[in-house]
Structure formats: C-alpha cells, structure tokens
C-alpha positions as CSV (number, residue, x, y, z in Angstrom):
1,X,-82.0,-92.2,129.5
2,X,-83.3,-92.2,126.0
3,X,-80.7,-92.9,122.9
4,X,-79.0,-88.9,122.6
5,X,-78.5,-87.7,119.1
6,X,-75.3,-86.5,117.4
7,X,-76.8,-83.2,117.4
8,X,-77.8,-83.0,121.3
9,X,-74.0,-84.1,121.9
10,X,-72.6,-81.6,119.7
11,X,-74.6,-78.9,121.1
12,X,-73.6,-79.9,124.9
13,X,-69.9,-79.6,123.3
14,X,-70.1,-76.4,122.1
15,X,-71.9,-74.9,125.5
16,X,-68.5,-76.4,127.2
17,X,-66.3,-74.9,124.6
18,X,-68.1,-71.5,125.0
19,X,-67.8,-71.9,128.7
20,X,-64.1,-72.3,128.3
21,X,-63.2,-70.5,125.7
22,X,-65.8,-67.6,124.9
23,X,-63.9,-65.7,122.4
24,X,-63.2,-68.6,119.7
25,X,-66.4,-69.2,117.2
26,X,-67.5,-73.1,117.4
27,X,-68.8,-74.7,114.3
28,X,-70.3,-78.1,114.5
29,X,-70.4,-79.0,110.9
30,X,-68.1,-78.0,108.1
31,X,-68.6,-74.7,106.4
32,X,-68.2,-72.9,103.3
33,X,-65.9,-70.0,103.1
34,X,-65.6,-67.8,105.1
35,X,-65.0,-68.3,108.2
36,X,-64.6,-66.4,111.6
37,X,-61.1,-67.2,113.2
38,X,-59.8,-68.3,115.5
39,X,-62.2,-71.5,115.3
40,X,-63.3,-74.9,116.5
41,X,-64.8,-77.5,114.7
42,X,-66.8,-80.2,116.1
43,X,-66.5,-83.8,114.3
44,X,-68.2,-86.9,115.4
45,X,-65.7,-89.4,114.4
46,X,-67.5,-93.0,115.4
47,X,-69.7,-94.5,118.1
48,X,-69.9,-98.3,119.1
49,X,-72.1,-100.0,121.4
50,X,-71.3,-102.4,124.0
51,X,-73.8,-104.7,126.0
52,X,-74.1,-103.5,129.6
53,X,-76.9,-105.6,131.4
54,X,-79.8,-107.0,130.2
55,X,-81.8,-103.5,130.1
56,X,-78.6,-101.6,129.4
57,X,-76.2,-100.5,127.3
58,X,-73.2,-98.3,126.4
59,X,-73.3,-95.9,123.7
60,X,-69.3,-94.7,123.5
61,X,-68.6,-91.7,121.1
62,X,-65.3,-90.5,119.8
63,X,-65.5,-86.8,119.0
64,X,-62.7,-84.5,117.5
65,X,-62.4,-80.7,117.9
66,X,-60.1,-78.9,114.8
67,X,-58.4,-75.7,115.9
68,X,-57.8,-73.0,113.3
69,X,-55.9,-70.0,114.4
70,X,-55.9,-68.5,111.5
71,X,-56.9,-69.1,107.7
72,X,-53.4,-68.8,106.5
73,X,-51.1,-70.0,109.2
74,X,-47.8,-68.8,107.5
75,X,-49.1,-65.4,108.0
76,X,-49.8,-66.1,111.9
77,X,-46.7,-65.3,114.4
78,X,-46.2,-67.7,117.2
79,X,-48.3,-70.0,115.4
80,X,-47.2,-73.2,117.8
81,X,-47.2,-71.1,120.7
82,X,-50.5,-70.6,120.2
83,X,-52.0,-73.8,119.6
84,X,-49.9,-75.6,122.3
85,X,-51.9,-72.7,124.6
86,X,-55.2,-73.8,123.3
87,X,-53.8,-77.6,123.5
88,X,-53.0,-77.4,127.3
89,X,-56.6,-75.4,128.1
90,X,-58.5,-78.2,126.4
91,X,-56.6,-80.7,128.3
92,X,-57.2,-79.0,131.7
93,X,-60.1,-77.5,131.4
94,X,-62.8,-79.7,129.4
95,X,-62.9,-82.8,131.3
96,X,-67.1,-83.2,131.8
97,X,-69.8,-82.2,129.2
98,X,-73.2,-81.6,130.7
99,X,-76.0,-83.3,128.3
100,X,-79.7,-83.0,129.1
101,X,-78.8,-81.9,132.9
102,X,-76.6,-84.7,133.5
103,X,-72.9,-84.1,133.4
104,X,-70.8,-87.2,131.1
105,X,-66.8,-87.1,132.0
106,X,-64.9,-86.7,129.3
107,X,-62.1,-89.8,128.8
108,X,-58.9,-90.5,126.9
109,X,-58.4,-87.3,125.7
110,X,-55.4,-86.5,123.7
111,X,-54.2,-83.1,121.9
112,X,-52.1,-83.1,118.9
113,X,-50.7,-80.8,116.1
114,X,-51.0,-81.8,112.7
115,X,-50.1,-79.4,109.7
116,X,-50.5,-75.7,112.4
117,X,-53.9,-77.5,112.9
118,X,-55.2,-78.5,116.6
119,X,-56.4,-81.9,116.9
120,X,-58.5,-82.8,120.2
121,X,-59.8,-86.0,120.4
122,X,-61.7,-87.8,123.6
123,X,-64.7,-89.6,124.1
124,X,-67.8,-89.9,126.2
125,X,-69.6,-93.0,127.6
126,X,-73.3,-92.6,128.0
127,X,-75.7,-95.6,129.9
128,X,-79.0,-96.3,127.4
129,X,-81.9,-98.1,128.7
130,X,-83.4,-100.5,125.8
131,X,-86.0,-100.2,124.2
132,X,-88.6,-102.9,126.0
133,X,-91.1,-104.6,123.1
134,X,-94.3,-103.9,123.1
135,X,-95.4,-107.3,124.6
136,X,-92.5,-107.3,127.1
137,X,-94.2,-104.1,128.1
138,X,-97.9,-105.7,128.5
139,X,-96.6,-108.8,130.8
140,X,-94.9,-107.1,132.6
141,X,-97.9,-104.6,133.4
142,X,-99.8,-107.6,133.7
143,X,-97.6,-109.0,136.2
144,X,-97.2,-105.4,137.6
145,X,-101.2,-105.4,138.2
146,X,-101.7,-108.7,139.1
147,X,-98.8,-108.1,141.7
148,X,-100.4,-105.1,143.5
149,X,-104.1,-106.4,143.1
150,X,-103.4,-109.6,144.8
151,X,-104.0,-111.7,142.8
C-alpha cells in the first residue's frame, strides 16, 4: 500500500460518520461562521512512524472528532444527555474505517466531554511498503531476469 494522505483518511472518516450517523453535518477542516448544527469535526492530531520489517513500516495516526450540538450550548436542553448519546454511539458503533477498499480497525478510542463539547479520539495503524531506490529496483530486476533466464 502506497503512503495515504491526511485527506484520503479524513474522507474514509467522514463516509463512516455518515454511515453512522447521517443526520449530523461532518466538517473536516475548521470553518468560518456559520455553521450547520449538530456537527463533527475531523482533526488530525499527530502521526509517527515505527519500523516494521525491512520493506515495511507503520504509519499510526491519532485523529479527534469535536461534537457541537449546538452553537450556544446554554440555550440547548439536555445538553449532557445528548452528548453522552452521541459518546456511547461513537464508542459502539465506529470501530473500522474502510480506506481505499481495505477496512483499518479503529484502536484506543476514548470519548470525553470537555466544556458541552464531544471529544472522540482513537487511532488507526496502517502497513506502508517503502519506497525501494532506484538501483535497488534495477538489481533486483537484474537478479529477477537473470533468475528466470537461467542464467
């Protein structure tokens, strides 16, 4: 699998969220006022890489999804009630994201309230084959060649 882009994640994400949740608008970067409640937001908050094999790696990403009921919350009846529903859906019912066909579990995720705002955060691990130099590439065609020619 080729190195995914933020974007391509966060467009996987948002397919799941409408999947789970159809009636709440998904944003994947911040934006102006206004905005259509109730709403998610989708955050990239880092990535790290850790060595795998020698023609592998793992690429792990920690994402956040913001939960906004409303715009002003002191207005909104039920406000908790609410946001420990969406809270418990999240938790139960987004546990795989399906990027370019191939479906990624979703891992150590964790739903908080902070300030009448939802606060989902969890990962994904992906596998990424390296990128092989050039003259890597041409021995080992050469070998490849010599190999099936015999010689």
């Amino acid at each position: 699998m080729a190195v995914l882009s933020s974007e391509t994640i966060k467009n996987a994400i948002a397919r799941e969220l409408n999947n789970i949740l159809p009636d709440i608008f998904v944003y994947k970067e911040e934006q102006t006022n206004p905005y259509n409640f109730p709403n998610f937001f989708i955050l990239q908050l880092s990535v790290n890489t850790i060595e795998d094999r020698k023609d592998h790696y793992f690429q792990t990403f920690l994402y956040e999804i913001r939960y906004r009921q409303i715009a002003d919350v002191e207005k909104e009846p039920k406000i908790e009630q609410k946001l420990d529903n969406i809270g418990l859906k999240l938790i139960t019912d987004f546990n795989r994201v399906i990027i370019d066909e191939r479906p990624y579990r979703v891992l150590q995720s964790n739903y908080e309230k902070v300030d009448k705002v939802g606060h989902f955060t969890f990962q994904i691990r992906v596998q990424v084959e390296k990128e092989k130099d050039e003259k890597v590439k041409m021995l080992v065609l050469e070998q490849t060649q010599k190999i099936k020619g015999g010689q």
